[in-house]
C-alpha positions as CSV (number, residue, x, y, z in Angstrom):
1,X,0.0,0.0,0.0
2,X,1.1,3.5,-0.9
3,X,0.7,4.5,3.1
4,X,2.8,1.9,4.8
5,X,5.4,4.2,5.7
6,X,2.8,6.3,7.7
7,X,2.0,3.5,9.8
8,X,6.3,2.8,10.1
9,X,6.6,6.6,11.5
10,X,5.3,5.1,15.0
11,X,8.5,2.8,15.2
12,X,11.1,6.0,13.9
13,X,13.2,6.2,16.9
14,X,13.6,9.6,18.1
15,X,16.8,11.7,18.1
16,X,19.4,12.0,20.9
17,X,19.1,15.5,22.1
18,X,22.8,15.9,22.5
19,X,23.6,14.5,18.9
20,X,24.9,17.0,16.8
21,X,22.6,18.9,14.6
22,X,19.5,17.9,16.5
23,X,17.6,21.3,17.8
24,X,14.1,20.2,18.2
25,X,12.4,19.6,21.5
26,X,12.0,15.8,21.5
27,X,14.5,15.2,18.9
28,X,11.7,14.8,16.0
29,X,14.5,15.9,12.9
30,X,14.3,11.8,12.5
31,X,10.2,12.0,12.2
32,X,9.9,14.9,9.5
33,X,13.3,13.9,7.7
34,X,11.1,10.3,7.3
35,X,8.3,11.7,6.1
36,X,9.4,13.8,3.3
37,X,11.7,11.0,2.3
38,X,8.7,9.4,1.5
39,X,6.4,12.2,0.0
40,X,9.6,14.3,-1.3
41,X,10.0,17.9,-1.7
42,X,9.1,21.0,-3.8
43,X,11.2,24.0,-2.9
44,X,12.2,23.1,0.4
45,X,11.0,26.0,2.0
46,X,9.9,26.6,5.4
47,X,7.8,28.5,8.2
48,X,8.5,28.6,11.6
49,X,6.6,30.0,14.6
50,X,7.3,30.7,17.2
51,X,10.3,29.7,16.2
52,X,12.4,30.3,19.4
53,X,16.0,31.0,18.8
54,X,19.1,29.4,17.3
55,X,20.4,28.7,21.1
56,X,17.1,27.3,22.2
57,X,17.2,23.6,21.3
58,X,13.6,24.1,20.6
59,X,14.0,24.8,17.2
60,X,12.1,22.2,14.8
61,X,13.9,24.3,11.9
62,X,17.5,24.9,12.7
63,X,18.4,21.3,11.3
64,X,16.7,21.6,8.3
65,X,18.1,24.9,7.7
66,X,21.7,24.0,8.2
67,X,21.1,21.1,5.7
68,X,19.9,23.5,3.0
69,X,16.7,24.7,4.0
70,X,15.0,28.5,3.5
71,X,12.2,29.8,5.2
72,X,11.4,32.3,7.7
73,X,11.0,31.6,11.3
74,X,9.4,34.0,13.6
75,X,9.0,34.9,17.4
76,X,7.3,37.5,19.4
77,X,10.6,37.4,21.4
78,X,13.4,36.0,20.0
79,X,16.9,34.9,20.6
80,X,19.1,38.0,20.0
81,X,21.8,37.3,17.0
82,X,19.6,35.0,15.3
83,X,18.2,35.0,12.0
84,X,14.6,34.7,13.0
85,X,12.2,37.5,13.3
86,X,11.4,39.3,16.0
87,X,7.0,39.2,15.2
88,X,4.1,38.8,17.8
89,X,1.2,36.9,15.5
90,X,-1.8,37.1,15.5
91,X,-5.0,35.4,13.1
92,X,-5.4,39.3,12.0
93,X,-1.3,39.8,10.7
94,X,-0.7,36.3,9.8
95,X,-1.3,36.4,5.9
96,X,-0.1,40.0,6.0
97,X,3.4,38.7,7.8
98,X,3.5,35.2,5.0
99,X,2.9,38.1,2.0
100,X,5.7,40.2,3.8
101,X,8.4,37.4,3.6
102,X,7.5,36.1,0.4
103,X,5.9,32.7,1.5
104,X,5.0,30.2,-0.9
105,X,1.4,29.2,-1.5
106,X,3.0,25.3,-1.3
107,X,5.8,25.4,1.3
108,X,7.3,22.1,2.5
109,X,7.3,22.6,5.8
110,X,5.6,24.5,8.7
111,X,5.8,24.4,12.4
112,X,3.4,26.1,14.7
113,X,3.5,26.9,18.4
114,X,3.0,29.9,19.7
115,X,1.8,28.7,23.4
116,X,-2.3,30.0,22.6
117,X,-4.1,30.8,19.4
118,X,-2.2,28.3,17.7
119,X,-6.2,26.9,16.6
120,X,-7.0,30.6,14.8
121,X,-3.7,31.1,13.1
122,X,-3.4,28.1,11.2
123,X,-7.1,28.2,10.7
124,X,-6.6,31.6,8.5
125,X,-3.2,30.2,7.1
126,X,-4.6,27.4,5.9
127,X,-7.7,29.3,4.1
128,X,-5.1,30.5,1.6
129,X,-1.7,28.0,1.9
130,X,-1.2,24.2,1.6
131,X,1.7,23.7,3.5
132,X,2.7,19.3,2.5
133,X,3.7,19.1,6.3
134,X,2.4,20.5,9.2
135,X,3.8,20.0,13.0
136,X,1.3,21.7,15.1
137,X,1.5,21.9,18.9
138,X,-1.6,20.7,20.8
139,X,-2.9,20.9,24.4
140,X,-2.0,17.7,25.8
141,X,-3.7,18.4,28.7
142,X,-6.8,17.8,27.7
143,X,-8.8,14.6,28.3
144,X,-10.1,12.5,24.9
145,X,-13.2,13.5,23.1
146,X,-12.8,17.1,23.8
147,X,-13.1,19.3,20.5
148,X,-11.8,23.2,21.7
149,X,-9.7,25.8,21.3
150,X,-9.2,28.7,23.7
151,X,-11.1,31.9,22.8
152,X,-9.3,33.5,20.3
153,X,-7.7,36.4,21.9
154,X,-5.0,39.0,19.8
155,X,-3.2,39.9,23.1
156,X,-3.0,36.3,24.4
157,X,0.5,35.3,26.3
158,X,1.1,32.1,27.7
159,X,0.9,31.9,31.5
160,X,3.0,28.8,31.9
161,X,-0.4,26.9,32.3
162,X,-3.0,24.8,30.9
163,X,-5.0,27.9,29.2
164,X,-3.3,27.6,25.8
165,X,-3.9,26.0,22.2
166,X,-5.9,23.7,21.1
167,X,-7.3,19.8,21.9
168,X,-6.0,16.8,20.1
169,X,-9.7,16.8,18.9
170,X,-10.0,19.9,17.5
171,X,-6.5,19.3,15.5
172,X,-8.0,16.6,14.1
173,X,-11.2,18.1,12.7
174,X,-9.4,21.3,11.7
175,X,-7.2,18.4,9.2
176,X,-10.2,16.8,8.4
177,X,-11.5,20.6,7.1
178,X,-8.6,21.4,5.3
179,X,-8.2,17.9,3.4
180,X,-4.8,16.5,5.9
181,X,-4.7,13.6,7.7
182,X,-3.3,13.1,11.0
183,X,-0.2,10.9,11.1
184,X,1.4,10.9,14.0
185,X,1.9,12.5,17.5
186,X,4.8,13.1,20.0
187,X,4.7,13.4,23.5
188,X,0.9,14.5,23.8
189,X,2.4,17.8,22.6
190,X,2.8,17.8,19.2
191,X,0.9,16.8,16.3
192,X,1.7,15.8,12.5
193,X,-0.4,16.6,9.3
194,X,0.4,15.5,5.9
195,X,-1.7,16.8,3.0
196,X,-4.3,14.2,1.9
197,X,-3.1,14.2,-2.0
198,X,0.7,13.1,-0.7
199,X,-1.1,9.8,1.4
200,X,-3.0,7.1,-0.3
201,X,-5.9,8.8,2.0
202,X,-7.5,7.5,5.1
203,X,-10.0,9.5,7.3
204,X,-8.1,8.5,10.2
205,X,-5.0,6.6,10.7
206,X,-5.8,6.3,14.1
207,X,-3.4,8.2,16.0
208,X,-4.3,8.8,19.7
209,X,-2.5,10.1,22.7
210,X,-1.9,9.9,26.5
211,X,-3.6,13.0,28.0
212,X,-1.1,14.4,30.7
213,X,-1.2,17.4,33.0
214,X,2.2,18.4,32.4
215,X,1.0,22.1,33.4
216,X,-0.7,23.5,36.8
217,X,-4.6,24.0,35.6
218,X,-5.9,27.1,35.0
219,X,-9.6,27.3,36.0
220,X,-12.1,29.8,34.6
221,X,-11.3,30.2,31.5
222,X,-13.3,30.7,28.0
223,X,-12.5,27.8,25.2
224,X,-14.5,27.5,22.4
225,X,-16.2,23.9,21.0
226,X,-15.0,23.3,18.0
């Protein structure tokens, strides 16, 4: 079958964190480097937000830019002498900020996490672009069966709690809506779409998660049901 390798991604052994060349959080270069080895590329060209800084080891682009890799990677406060760019997005300056730096309508790669309206953003990003790969942060916090997002909010900063992002759920039917399928998660933190037309397609390849409380709960606070 055309999709094997998406069901071999569960058995791709993540990266050693203190390997050389390996940035991201849970050492996931081995994840997306297997994935576009088997749905290739087009222009190699990337978006990252927030995209931290070069020092980080939180980057999911540094690798992939030392390899060859362009892009833009953005942050609302980023490592100084870096090459990434010092933006606070929002769902309103998000297409505005993809026109300013020249962003491909079919970019390779993008990677989302901006710690609370992660939902909204790629929501209006993906009403225009078709990003082939998409690593989206999710709230893995929340219990199964749970479909929200919080309320969007343009001022929104994370408050080192659970009042951020998005449910697994809700990442799911937002791939569903844009035509990707879910292919793998990490961590109960971060999730994987693949544009449907690159996957011999399923409506679900049934990826699931452990919910964890990996952050203090912060009561009182408006989500919306997606």
């Amino acid at each position: 079958m055309q999709n094997n390798w998406v069901y071999q991604l569960q058995n791709i052994p993540l990266a050693d964190r203190s390997q050389e060349g390996i940035y991201s959080q849970f050492g996931e270069e081995p994840i997306y480097d297997f994935i576009f080895e088997n749905i290739g590329t087009t222009n190699l060209f990337l978006v990252d937000f927030g995209a931290g800084g070069l020092g980080s080891q939180m980057s999911n682009s540094k690798s992939l830019i030392e390899r060859g890799w362009r892009g833009v990677r953005m942050d609302g406060n980023p490592d100084p002498d870096t090459d990434i760019k010092k933006e606070f997005i929002t769902q309103e300056n998000i297409l505005k900020l993809f026109k300013k730096y020249d962003v491909p309508e079919e970019l390779d790669f993008l990677s989302v996490d901006i710690d609370g309206n992660d939902y909204w953003v790629l929501k209006k990003i993906l009403s225009v672009y078709s990003p082939r790969v998409i690593c989206a942060e999710f709230n893995g916090t929340i219990k199964h069966g749970v479909s929200k997002a919080i309320k969007y909010n343009p001022k929104h900063e994370w408050g080192n709690n659970d009042y951020y992002g998005f449910s697994f759920e809700a990442g799911k039917k937002l791939a569903q809506e844009f035509d990707y399928a879910v292919v793998l998660q990490i961590n109960s933190t971060n999730m994987y779409f693949v544009r449907k037309d690159l996957v011999d397609w399923q409506d679900d390849f049934g990826i699931t998660y452990t919910p964890n409380q990996y952050h203090p709960h912060s009561p009182n606070r408006e989500w919306v049901n997606i």
